[in-house]
PAMI-266710 format. One record per residue (C-alpha): x, y, z; residue in three letters. Coordinates in steps of 0.25 Angstrom, whole numbers, plus 5000, padded with zeros to 4 digits. Layout:
<rs>
+------+------+------+-----+
|   px |   py |   pz |  aa |
+------+------+------+-----+
|    X |    Y |    Z | ala |
...
+------+------+------+-----+
</rs>
This chain:
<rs>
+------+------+------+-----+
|   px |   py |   pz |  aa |
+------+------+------+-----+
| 5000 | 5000 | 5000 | unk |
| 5012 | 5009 | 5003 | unk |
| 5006 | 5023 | 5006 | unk |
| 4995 | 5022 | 5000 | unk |
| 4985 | 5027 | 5014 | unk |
| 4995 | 5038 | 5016 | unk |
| 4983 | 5049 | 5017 | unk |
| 4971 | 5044 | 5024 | unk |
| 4961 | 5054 | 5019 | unk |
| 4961 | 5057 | 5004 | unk |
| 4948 | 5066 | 5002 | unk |
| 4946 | 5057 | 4991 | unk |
| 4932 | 5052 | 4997 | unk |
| 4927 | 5066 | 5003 | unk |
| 4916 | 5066 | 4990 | unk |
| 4910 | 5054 | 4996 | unk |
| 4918 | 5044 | 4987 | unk |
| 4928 | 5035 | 4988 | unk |
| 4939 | 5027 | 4980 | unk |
| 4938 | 5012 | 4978 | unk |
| 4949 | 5004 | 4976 | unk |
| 4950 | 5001 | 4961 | unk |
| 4951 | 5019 | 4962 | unk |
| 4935 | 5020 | 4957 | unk |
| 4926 | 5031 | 4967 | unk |
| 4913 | 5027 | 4974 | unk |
| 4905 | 5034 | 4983 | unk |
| 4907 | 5031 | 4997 | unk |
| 4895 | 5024 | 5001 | unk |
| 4895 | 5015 | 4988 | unk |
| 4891 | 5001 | 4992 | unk |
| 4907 | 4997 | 4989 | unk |
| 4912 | 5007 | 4999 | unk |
| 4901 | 5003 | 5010 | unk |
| 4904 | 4988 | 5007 | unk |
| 4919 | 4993 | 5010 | unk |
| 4916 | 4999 | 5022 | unk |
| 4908 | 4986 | 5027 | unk |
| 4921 | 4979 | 5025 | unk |
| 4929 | 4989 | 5032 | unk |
| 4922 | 4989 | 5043 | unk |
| 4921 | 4973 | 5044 | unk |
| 4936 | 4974 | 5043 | unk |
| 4936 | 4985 | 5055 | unk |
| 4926 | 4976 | 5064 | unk |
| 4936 | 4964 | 5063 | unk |
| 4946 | 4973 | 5067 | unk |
| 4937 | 4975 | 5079 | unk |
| 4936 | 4961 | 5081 | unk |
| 4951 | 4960 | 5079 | unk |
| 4955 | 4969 | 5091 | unk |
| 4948 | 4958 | 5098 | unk |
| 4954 | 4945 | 5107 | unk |
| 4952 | 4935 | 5097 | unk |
| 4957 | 4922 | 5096 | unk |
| 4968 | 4921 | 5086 | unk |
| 4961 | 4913 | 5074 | unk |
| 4951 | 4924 | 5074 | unk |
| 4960 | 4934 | 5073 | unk |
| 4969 | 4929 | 5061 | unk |
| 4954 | 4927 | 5055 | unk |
| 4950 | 4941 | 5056 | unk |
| 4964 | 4947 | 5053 | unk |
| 4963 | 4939 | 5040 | unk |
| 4946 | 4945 | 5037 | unk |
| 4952 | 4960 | 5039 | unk |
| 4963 | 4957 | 5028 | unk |
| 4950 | 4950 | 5019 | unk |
| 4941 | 4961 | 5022 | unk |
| 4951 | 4973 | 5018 | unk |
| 4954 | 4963 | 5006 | unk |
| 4937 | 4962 | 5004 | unk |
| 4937 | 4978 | 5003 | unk |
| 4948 | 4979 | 4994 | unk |
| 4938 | 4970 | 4987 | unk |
| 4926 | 4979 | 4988 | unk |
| 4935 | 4991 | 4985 | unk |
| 4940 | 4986 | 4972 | unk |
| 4926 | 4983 | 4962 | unk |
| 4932 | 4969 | 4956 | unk |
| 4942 | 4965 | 4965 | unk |
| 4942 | 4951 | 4972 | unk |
| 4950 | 4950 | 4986 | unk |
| 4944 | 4939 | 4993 | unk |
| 4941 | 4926 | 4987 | unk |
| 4935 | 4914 | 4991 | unk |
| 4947 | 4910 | 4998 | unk |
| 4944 | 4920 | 5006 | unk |
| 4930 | 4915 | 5011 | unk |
| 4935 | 4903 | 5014 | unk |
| 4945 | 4905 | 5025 | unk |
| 4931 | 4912 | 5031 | unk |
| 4922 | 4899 | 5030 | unk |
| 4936 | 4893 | 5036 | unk |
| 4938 | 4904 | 5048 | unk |
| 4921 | 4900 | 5048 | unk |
| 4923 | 4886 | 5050 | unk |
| 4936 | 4888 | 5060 | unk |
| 4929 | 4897 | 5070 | unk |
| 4916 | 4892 | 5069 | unk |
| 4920 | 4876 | 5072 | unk |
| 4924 | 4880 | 5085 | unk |
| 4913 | 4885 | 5091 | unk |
| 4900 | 4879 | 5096 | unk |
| 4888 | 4880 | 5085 | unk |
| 4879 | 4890 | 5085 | unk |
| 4864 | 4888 | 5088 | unk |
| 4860 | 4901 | 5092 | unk |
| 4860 | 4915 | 5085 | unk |
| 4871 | 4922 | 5093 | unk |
| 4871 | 4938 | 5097 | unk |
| 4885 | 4945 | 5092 | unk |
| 4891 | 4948 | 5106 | unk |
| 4899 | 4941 | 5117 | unk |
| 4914 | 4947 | 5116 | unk |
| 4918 | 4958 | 5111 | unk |
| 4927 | 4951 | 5099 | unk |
| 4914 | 4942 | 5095 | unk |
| 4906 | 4956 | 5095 | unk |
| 4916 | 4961 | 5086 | unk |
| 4915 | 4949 | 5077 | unk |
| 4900 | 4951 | 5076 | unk |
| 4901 | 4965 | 5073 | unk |
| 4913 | 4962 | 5063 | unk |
| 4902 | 4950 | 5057 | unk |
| 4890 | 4962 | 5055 | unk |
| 4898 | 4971 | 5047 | unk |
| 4903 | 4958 | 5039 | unk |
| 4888 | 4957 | 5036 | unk |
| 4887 | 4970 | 5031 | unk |
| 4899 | 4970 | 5024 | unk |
| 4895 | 4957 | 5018 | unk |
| 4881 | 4965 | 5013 | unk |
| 4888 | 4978 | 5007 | unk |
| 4897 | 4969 | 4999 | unk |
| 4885 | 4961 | 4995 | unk |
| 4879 | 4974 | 4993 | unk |
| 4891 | 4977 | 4983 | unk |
| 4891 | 4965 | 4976 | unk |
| 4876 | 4968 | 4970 | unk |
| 4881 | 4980 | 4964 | unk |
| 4896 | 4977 | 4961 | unk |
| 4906 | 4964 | 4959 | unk |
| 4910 | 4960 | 4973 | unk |
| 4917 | 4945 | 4975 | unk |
| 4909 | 4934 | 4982 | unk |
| 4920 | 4932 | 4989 | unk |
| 4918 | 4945 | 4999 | unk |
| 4905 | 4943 | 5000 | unk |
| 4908 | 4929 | 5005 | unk |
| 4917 | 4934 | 5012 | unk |
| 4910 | 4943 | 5020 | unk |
| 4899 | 4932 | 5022 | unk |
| 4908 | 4922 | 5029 | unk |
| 4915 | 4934 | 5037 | unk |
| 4901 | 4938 | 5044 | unk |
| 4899 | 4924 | 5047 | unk |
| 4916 | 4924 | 5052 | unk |
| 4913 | 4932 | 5061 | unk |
| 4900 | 4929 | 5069 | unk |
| 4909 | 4914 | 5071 | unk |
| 4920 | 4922 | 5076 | unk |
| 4910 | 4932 | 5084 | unk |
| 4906 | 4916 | 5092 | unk |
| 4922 | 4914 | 5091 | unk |
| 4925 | 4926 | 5100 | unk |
| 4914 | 4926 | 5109 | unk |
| 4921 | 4912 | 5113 | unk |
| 4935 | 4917 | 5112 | unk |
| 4931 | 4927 | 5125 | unk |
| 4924 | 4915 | 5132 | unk |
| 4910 | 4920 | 5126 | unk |
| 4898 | 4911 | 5120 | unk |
| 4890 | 4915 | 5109 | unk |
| 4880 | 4927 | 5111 | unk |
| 4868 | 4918 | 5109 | unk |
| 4854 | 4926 | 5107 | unk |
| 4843 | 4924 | 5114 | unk |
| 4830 | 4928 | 5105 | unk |
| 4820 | 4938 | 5114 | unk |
| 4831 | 4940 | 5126 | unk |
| 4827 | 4954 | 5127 | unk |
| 4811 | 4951 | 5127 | unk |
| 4805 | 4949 | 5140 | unk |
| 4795 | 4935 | 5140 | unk |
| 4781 | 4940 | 5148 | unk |
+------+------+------+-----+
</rs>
């Protein structure tokens, strides 16, 4: 990159456009910026997670998203490029099957909550949705791969296992909900 973010501000986007990365202008809330700023964000929010105790296998998987998901913008930024393939995909439904063997199976719908790391998996997993809608979103109007979106789809589910794997990590269970808990029985 050598210098290239030498000057932060440029002025360049004060009209209310800004540049992709093949050089075209767009305006700033076109559906391929907002589908940027999704995957920022999710990227931001697994740094979150990040700065949490987390056990070592967890931490390698999510050092290794961040990488994927700055590579998924790149994507996104550039109309026609392909960054993540299915490879990509596949070591997720592997990380999938890793994390989710070990723990119990599920039979309830569980609340995000419990530690602060799972909460910040679940928040992380919420933003991944989204993500995952604006890039659908985009792809209506515009050639996005399959392998994002995919992508995207197995991430969310990613991380609501390791929001479970967390919340046991800091000697928590699951968060289980409990329909009508707030509605008094006469």
């Amino acid at each position: 990159m050598g210098h290239r973010l030498s000057k932060i501000y440029t002025r360049t986007g004060d009209a209310g456009e800004t540049g992709l990365g093949d050089g075209s202008r767009v305006p700033k809330n076109h559906l391929r910026i907002v589908t940027l700023g999704d995957i920022d964000e999710l990227n931001s929010s697994i740094g979150s997670v990040l700065a949490e105790d987390l056990p070592p296998g967890v931490r390698e998987a999510l050092e290794g998203i961040q990488h994927d998901l700055f590579d998924l913008g790149g994507e996104v930024s550039i109309p026609g490029r392909i960054a993540l393939t299915d490879d990509h995909v596949l070591r997720l439904e592997g990380l999938l099957d890793q994390f989710n063997g070990a723990l119990p199976p599920l039979k309830e719908f569980i609340l995000p909550g419990g530690s602060r790391a799972s909460s910040a998996a679940h928040l992380a997993r919420t933003i991944c949705r989204r993500a995952e809608r604006s890039l659908i979103a985009l792809a209506g109007i515009d050639q996005i791969s399959t392998s994002g979106r995919l992508y995207l789809n197995r991430l969310s589910d990613l991380l609501f296992v390791l929001g479970r794997v967390l919340n046991r990590h800091a000697g928590r269970g699951d968060v289980l909900w409990q329909p009508g808990k707030t509605v008094r029985k006469s």
